[in-house]
N, C-alpha and C positions, 0 to 999 in steps of 0.2 A: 514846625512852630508848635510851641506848648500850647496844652486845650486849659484854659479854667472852667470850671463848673462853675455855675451860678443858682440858688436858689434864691427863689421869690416867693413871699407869703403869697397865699390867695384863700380863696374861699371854695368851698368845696365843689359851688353850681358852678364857678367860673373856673376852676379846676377842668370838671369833667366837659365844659364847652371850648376850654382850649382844645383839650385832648381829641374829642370828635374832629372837631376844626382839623387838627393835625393828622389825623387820620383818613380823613379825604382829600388830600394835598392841600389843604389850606395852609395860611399864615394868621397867627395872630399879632398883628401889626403893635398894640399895646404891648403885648408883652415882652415880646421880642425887643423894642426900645428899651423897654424898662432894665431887659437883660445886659443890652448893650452900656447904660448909664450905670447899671453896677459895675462893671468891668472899672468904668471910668473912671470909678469915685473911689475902686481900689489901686487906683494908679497904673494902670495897664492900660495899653493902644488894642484896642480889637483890630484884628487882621482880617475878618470874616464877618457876614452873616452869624449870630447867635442861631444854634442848631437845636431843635428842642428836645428833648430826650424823654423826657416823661412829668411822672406827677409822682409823688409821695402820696404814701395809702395814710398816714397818719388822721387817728379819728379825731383830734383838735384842730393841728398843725398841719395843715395843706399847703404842699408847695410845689410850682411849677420849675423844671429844673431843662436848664440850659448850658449846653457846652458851649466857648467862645473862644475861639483860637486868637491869642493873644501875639505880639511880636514879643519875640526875645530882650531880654533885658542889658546883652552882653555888645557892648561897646569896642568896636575895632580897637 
C-alpha cells in the first residue's frame, strides 16, 4: 500500500516534546489524529496507524512529519 507523508505546523516546544515522547516509545495521541484527519481531508482512507518520522529543523516553520499508509485508489 502507498505511504503519504503528512506535515503538520507546530511549534518548536511542542516540536521537541513530541520528539522526546517518541523516542521513548511514546505516542503522541493529538498529533497522530491530527495526522490521520489530514490524510482524510485529502481524500485518502488511512490503512494504518500514522507512523512519525520526525520533525523539521526549520527556524520559523516547525513541523511534525508523519507517514500514513493509505489504501490504493485503483478500483477492480
Amino acid at each position: 500500500m502507498p505511504l503519504l507523508r503528512v506535515h503538520l505546523d507546530t511549534d518548536r516546544t511542542t516540536a521537541r516534546r513530541v520528539l522526546h515522547l517518541h523516542q521513548r516509545g511514546g505516542v503522541h495521541h493529538e498529533s497522530r489524529e491530527a495526522a490521520r484527519d489530514q490524510v482524510w481531508r485529502q481524500g485518502r482512507t488511512p490503512a494504518g496507524d500514522p507512523l512519525f518520522v520526525g520533525i523539521t529543523n526549520g527556524r520559523r516553520n516547525v513541523q511534525l512529519l508523519y507517514d500514513v499508509e493509505v489504501h490504493s485508489d485503483v478500483v477492480p
